[in-house]
N, CA, C and O atoms as CSV, one atom per row, in Angstrom:
chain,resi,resn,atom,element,x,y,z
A,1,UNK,N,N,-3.093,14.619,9.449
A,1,UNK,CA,C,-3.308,13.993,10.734
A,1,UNK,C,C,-4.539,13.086,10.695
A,1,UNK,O,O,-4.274,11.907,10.932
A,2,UNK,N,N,-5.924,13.381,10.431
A,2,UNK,CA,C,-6.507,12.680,10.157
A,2,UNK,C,C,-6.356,11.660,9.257
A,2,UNK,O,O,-6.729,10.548,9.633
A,3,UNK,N,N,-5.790,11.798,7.901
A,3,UNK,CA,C,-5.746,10.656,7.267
A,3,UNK,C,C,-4.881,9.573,8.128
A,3,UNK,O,O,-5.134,8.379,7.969
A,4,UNK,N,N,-3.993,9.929,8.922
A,4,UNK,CA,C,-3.074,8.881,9.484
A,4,UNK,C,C,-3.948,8.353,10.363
A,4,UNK,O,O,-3.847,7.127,10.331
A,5,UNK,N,N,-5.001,8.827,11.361
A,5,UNK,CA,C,-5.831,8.018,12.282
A,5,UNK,C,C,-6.862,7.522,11.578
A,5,UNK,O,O,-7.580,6.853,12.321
A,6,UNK,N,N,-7.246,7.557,10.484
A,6,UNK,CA,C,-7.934,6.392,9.906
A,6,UNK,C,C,-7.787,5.770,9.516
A,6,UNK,O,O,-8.706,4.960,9.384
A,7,UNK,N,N,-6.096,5.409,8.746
A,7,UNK,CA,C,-5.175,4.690,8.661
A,7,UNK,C,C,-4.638,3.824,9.248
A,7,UNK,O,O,-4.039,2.860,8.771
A,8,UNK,N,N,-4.852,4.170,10.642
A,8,UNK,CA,C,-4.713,3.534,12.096
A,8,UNK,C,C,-5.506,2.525,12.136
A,8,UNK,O,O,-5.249,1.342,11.915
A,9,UNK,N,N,-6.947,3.252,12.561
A,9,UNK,CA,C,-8.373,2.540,13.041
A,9,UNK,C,C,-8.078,1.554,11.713
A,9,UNK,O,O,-7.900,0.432,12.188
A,10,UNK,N,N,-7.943,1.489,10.169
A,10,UNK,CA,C,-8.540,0.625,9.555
A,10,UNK,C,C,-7.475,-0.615,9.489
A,10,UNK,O,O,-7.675,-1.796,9.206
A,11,UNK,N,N,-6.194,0.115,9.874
A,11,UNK,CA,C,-5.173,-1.260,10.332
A,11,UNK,C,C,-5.768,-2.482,11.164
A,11,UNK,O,O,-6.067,-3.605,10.756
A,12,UNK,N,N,-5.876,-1.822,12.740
A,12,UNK,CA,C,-6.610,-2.139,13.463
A,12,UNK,C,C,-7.836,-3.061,13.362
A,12,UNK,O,O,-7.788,-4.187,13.855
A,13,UNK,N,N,-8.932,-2.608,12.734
A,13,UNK,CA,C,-9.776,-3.671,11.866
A,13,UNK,C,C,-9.222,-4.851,11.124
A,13,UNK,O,O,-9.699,-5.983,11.042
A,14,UNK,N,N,-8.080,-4.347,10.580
A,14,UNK,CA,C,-8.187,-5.496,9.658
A,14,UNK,C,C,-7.296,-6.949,10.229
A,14,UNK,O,O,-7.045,-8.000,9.640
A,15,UNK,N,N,-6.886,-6.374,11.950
A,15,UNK,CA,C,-6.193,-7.557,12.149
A,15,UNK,C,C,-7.249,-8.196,12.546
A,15,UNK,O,O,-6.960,-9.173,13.237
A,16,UNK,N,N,-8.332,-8.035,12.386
A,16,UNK,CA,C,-9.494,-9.011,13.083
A,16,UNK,C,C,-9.472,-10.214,12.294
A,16,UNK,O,O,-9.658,-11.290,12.862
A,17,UNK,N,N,-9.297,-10.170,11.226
A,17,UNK,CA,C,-9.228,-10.788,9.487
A,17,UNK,C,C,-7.853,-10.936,9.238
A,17,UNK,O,O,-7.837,-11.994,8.609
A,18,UNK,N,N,-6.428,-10.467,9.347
A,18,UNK,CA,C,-5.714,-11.091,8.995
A,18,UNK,C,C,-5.166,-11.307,9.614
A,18,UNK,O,O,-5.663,-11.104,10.722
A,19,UNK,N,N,-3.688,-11.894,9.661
A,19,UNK,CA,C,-2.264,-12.392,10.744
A,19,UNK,C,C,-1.587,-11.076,10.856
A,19,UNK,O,O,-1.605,-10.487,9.775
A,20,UNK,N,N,-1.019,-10.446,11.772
A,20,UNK,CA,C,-0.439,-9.075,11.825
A,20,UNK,C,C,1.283,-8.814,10.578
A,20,UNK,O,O,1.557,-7.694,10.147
A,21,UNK,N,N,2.100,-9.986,10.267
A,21,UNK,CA,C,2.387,-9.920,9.310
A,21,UNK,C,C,1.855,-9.429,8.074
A,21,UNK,O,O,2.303,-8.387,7.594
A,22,UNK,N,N,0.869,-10.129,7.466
A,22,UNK,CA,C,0.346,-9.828,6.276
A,22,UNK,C,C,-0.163,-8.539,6.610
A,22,UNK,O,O,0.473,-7.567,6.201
A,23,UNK,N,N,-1.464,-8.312,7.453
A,23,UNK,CA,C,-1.904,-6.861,7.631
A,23,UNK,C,C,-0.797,-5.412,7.467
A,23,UNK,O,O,-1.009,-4.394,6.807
A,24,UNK,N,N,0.066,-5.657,8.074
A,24,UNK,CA,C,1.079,-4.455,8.053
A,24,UNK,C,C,2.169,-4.956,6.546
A,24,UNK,O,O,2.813,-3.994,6.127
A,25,UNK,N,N,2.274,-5.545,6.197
A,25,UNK,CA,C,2.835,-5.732,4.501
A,25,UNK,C,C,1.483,-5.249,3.808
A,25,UNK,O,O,1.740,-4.562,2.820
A,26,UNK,N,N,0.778,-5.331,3.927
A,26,UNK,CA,C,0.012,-4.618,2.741
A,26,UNK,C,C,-0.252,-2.970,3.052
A,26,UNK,O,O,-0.349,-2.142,2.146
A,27,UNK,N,N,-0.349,-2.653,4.452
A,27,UNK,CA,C,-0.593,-1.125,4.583
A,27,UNK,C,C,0.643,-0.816,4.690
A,27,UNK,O,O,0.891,0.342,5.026
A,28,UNK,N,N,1.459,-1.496,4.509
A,28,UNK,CA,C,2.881,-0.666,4.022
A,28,UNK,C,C,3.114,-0.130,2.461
A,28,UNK,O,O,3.656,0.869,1.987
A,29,UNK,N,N,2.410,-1.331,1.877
A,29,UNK,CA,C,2.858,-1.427,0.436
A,29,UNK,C,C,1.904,-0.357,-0.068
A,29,UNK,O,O,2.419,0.518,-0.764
A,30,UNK,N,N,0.331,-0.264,0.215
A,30,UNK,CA,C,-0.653,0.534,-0.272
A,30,UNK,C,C,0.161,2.148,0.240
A,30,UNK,O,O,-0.014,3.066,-0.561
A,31,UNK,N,N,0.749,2.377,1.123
A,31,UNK,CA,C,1.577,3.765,1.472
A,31,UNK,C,C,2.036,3.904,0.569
A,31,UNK,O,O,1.575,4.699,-0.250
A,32,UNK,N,N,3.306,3.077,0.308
A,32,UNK,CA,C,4.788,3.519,-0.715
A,32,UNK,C,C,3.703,3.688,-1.518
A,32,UNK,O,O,3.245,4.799,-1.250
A,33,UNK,N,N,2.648,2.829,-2.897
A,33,UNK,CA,C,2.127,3.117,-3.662
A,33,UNK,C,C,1.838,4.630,-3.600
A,33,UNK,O,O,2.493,5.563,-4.063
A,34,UNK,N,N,0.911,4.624,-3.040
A,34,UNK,CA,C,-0.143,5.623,-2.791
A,34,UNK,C,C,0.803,6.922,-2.925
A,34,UNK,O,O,0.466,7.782,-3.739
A,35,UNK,N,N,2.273,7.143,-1.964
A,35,UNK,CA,C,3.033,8.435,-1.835
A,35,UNK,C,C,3.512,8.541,-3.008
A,35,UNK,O,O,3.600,9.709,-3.385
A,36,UNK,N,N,4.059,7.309,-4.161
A,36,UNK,CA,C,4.615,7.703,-4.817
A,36,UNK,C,C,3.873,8.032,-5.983
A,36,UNK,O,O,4.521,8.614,-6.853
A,37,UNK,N,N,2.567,7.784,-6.238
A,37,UNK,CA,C,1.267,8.284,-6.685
A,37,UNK,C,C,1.301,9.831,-6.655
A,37,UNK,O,O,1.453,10.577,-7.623
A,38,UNK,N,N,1.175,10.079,-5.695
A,38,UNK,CA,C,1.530,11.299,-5.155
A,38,UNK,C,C,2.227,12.413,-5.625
A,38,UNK,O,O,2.061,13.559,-6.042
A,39,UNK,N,N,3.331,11.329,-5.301
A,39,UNK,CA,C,4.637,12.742,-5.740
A,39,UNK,C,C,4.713,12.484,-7.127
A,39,UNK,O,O,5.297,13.281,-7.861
A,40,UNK,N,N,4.037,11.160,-7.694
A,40,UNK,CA,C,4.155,11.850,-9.742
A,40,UNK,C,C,3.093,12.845,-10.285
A,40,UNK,O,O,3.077,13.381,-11.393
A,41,UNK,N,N,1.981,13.007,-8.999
A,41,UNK,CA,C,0.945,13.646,-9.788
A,41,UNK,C,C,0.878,14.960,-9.350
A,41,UNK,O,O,0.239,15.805,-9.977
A,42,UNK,N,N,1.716,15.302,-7.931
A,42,UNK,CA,C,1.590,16.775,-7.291
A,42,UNK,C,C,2.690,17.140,-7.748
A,42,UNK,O,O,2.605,17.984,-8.640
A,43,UNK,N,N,3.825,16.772,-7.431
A,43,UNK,CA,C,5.584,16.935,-7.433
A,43,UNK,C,C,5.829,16.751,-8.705
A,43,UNK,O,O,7.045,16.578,-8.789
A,44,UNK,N,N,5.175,16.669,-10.122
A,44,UNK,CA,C,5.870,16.097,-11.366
A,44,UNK,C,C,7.287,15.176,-11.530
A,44,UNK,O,O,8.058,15.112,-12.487
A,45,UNK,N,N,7.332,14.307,-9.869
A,45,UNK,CA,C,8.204,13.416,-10.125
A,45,UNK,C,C,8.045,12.167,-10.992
A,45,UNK,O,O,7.008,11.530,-11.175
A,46,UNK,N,N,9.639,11.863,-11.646
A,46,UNK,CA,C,9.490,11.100,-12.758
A,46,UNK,C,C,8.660,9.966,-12.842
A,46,UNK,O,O,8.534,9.115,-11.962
A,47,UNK,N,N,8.061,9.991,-14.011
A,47,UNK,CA,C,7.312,8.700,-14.407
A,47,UNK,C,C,7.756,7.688,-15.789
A,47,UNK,O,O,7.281,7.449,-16.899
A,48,UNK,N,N,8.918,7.281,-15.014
A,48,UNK,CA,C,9.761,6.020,-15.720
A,48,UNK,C,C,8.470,4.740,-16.262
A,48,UNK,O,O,7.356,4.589,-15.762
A,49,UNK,N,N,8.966,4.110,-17.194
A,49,UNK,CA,C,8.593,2.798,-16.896
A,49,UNK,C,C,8.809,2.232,-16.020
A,49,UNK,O,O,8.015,2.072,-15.093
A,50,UNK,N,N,10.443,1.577,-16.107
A,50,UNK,CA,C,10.925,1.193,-14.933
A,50,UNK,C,C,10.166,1.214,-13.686
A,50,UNK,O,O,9.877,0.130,-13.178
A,51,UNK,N,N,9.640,2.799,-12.867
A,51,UNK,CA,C,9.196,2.858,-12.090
A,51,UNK,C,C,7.406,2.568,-11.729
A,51,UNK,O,O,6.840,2.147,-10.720
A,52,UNK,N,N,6.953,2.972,-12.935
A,52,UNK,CA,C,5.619,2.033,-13.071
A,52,UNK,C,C,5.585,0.709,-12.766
A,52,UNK,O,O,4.720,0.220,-12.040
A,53,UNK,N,N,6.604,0.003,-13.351
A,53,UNK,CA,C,6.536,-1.623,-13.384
A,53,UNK,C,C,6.597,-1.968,-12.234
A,53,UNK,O,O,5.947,-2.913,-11.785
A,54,UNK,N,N,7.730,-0.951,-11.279
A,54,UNK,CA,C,8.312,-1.711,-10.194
A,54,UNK,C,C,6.732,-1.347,-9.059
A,54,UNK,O,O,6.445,-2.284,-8.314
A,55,UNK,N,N,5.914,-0.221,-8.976
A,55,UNK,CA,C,4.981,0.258,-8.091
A,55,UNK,C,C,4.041,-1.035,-8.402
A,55,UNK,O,O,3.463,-1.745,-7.578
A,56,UNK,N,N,4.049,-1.142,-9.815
A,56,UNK,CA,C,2.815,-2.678,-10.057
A,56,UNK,C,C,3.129,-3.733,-9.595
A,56,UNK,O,O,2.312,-4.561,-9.191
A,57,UNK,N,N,4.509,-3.893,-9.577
A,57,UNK,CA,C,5.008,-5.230,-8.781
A,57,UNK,C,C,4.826,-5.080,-7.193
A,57,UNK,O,O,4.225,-5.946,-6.557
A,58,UNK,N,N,5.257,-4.179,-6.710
A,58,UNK,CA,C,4.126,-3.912,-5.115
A,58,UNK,C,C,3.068,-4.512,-5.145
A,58,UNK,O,O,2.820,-5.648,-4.741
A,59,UNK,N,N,2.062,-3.377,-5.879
A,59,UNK,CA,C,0.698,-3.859,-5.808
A,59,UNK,C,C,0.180,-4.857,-5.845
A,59,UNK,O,O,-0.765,-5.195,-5.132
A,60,UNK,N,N,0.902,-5.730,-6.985
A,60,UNK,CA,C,0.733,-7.372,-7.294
A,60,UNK,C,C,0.913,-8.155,-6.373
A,60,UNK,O,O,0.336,-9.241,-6.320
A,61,UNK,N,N,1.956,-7.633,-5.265
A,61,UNK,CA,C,2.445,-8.356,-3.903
A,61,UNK,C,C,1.532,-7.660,-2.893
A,61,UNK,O,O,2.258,-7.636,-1.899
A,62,UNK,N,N,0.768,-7.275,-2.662
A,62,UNK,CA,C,-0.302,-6.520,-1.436
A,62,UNK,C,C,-1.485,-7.398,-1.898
A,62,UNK,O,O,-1.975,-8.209,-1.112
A,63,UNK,N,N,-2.187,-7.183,-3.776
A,63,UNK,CA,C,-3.098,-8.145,-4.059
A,63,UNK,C,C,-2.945,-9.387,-3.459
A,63,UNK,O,O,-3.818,-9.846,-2.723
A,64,UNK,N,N,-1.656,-10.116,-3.769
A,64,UNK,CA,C,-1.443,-11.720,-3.620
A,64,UNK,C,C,-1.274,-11.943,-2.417
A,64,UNK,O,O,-1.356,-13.133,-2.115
A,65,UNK,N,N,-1.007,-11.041,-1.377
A,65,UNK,CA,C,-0.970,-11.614,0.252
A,65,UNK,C,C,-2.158,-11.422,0.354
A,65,UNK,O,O,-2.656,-12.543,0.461
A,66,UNK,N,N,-3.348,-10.275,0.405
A,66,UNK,CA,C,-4.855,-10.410,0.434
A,66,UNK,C,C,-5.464,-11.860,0.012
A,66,UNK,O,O,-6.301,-12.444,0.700
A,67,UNK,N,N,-5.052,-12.251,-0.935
A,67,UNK,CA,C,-5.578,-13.262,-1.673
A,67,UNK,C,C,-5.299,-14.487,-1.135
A,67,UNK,O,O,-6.034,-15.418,-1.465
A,68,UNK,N,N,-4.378,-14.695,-0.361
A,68,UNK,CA,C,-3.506,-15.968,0.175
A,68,UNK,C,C,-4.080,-15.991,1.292
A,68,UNK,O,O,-4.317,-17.144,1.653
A,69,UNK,N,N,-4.417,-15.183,2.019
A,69,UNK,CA,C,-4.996,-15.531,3.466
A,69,UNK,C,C,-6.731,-15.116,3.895
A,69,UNK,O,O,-7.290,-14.591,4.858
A,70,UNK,N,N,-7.191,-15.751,2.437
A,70,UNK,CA,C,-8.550,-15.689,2.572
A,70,UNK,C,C,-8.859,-17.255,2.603
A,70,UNK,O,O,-10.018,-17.653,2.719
């Protein structure tokens, strides 16, 4: 519960700084990351390549919208 209301508040902040598009594409993308982080390191769910590549290709797309609207 807490992590989700600071999750909130720092959304919130950050539309001060970005367009509400970009803001919510990246705290979407940092989630999926982050859960599926998660479930390979608590849950011993699989850790494909495949699925590495594809979580980096997220990330690469959360970096590059940060980066685009500075």
């Amino acid at each position: 519960m807490t992590a989700m209301l600071v999750s909130g508040v720092l959304l919130t902040l950050t539309l001060r700084v970005l367009p509400v598009g970009s803001a919510y594409a990246i705290w979407v993308g940092i989630g999926a990351v982050g859960v599926a982080l998660a479930g390979m390191l608590a849950f011993n769910e699989g850790t494909s390549l495949a699925r590495i590549v594809c979580l980096a290709l997220i990330l690469s797309g959360v970096v590059g919208l940060r980066w685009l609207e500075t």
